[in-house]
C-alpha positions as CSV (number, residue, x, y, z in Angstrom):
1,X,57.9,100.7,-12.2
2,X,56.4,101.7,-8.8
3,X,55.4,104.8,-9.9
4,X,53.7,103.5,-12.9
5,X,51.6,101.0,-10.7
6,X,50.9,103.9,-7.9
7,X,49.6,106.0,-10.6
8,X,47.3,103.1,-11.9
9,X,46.1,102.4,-8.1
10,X,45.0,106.0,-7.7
11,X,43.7,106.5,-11.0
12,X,41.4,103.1,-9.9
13,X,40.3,104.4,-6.8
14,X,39.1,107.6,-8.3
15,X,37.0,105.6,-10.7
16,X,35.6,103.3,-8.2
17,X,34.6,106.7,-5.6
18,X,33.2,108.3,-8.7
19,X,31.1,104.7,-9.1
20,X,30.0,104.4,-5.7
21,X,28.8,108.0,-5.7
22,X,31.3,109.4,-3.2
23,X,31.8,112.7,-5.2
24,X,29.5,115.6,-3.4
25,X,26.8,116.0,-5.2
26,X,27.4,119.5,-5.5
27,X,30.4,119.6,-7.1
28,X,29.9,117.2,-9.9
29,X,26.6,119.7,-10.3
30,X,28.9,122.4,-10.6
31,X,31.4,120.6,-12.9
32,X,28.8,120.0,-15.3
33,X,27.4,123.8,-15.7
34,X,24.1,123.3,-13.6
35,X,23.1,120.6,-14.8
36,X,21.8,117.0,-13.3
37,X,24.8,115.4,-11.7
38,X,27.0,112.9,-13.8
39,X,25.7,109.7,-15.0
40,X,26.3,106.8,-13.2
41,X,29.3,105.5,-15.5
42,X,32.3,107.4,-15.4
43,X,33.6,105.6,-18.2
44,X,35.0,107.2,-21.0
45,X,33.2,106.7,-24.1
46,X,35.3,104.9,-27.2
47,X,36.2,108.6,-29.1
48,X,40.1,108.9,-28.3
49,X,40.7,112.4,-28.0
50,X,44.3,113.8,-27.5
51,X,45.2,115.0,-24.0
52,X,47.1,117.9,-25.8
53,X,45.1,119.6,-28.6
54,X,44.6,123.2,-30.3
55,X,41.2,125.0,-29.2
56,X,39.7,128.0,-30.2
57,X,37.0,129.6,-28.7
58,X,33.5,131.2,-30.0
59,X,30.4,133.7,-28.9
60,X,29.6,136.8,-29.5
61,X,28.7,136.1,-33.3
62,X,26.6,132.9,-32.4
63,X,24.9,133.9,-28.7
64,X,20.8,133.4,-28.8
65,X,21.6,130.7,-31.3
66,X,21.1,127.1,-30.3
67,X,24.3,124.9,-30.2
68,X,24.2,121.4,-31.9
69,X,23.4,120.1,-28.3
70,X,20.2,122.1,-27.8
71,X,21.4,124.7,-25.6
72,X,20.6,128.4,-26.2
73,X,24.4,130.1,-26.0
74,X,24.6,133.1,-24.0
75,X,27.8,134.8,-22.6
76,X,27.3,133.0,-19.7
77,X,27.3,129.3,-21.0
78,X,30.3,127.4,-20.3
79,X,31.0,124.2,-22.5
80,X,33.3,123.4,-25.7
81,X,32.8,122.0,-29.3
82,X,34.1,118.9,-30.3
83,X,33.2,117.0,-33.4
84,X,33.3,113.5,-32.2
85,X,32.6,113.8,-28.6
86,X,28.9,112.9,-27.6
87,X,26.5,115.7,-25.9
88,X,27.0,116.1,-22.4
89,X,30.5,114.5,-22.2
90,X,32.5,115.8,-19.5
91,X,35.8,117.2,-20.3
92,X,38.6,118.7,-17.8
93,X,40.3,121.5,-19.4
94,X,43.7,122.8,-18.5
95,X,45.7,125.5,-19.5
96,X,48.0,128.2,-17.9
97,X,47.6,126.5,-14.6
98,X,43.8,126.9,-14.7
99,X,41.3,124.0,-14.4
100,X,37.2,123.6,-15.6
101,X,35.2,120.7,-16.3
102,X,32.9,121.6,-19.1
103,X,30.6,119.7,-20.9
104,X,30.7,119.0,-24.5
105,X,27.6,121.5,-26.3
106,X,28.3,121.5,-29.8
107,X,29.8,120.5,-33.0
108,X,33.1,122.2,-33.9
109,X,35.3,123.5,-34.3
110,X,35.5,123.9,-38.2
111,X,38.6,125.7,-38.4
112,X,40.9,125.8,-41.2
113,X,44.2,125.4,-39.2
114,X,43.3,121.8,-37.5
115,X,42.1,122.9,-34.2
116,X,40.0,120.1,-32.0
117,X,38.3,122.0,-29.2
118,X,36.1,125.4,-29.7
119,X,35.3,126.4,-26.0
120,X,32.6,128.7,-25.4
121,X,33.5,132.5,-24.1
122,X,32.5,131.6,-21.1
123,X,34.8,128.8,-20.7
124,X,37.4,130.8,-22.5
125,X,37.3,133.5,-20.1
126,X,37.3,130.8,-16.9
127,X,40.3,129.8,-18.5
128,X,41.8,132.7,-19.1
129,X,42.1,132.4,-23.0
130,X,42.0,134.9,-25.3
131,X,43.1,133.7,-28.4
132,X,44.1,130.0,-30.2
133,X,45.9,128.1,-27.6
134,X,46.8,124.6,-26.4
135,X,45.0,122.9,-23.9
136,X,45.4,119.7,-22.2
137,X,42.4,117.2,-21.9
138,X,41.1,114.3,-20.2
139,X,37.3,113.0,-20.3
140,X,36.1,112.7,-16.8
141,X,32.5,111.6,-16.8
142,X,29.1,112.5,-18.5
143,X,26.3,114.6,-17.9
144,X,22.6,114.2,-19.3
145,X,22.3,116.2,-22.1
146,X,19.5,119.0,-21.6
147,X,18.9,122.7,-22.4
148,X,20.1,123.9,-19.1
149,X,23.5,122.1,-19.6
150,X,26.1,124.4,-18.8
151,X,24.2,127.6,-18.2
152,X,25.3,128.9,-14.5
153,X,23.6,127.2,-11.7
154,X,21.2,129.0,-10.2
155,X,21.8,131.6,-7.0
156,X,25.4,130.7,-8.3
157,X,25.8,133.6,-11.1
158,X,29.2,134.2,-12.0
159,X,31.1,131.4,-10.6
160,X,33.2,129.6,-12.8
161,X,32.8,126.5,-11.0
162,X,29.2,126.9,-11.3
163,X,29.7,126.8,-15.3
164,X,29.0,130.8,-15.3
165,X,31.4,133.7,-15.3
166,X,30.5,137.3,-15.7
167,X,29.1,138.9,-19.0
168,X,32.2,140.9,-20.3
């Protein structure tokens, strides 16, 4: 039982710096790929997602195409695909030990095999993910949607954290 109600204090003091703008400035920029920093309610919206899912990821066939978001995908762009998830949503990834906060770009996946995340190349290669995996989940926050969101900050090329990694 106290471990259950610690849990629920820290979980409520990270909601309540992330409302009283305590997180730097800088890193919620980089968390959300370059783009404006995280609007000012870090509440989840009312999708349910599963903090365990199946992702895929996507690129090469679709880059200088726009994503259902607006964004033109490069190699580059760092974000994921969900189909319920609203533009700009802000969603830490996990797997193999490695963690990115990405924001939600496009539509997808449309698998046939029931996956719910399609992350970018980018992302997938942050992550370290070369083929279908499972990833763990959590919404965090939202960004504004925009054009720029999740193309590499600039000055910042090829930092993950900056929502970039190197072209491969």
């Amino acid at each position: 039982m106290m471990s259950i109600r610690s849990k629920t204090a820290t979980a409520l003091l990270a909601l309540a710096a992330i409302g009283c703008g305590a997180l730097d400035g800088a890193s919620a920029l980089a968390s959300a790929g370059g783009s404006q920093a995280p609007s000012e309610s870090p509440l989840a919206p009312a999708v349910k997602i599963r903090s365990s899912a199946i992702a895929t990821w996507f690129g090469p066939g679709f880059y200088g195409k726009r994503t259902a978001c607006g964004q033109t995908l490069t190699p580059s762009v760092v974000g994921v695909a969900n189909r319920k998830l609203p533009c700009g949503t802000l969603v830490k990834v996990t797997y193999a030990r490695h963690t990115l906060t990405v924001p939600v770009l496009d539509r997808g996946p449309y698998s046939s095999f029931g996956a719910d995340w399609d992350l970018t190349a980018g992302a997938a290669q942050a992550l370290g993910i070369t083929e279908t995996v499972r990833i763990r989940t959590r919404i965090v926050g939202s960004a504004p949607n925009s054009p720029a969101l999740g193309a590499p900050a600039a000055g910042v090329a090829g930092s993950p954290l900056a929502g970039g990694v190197l072209a491969g």
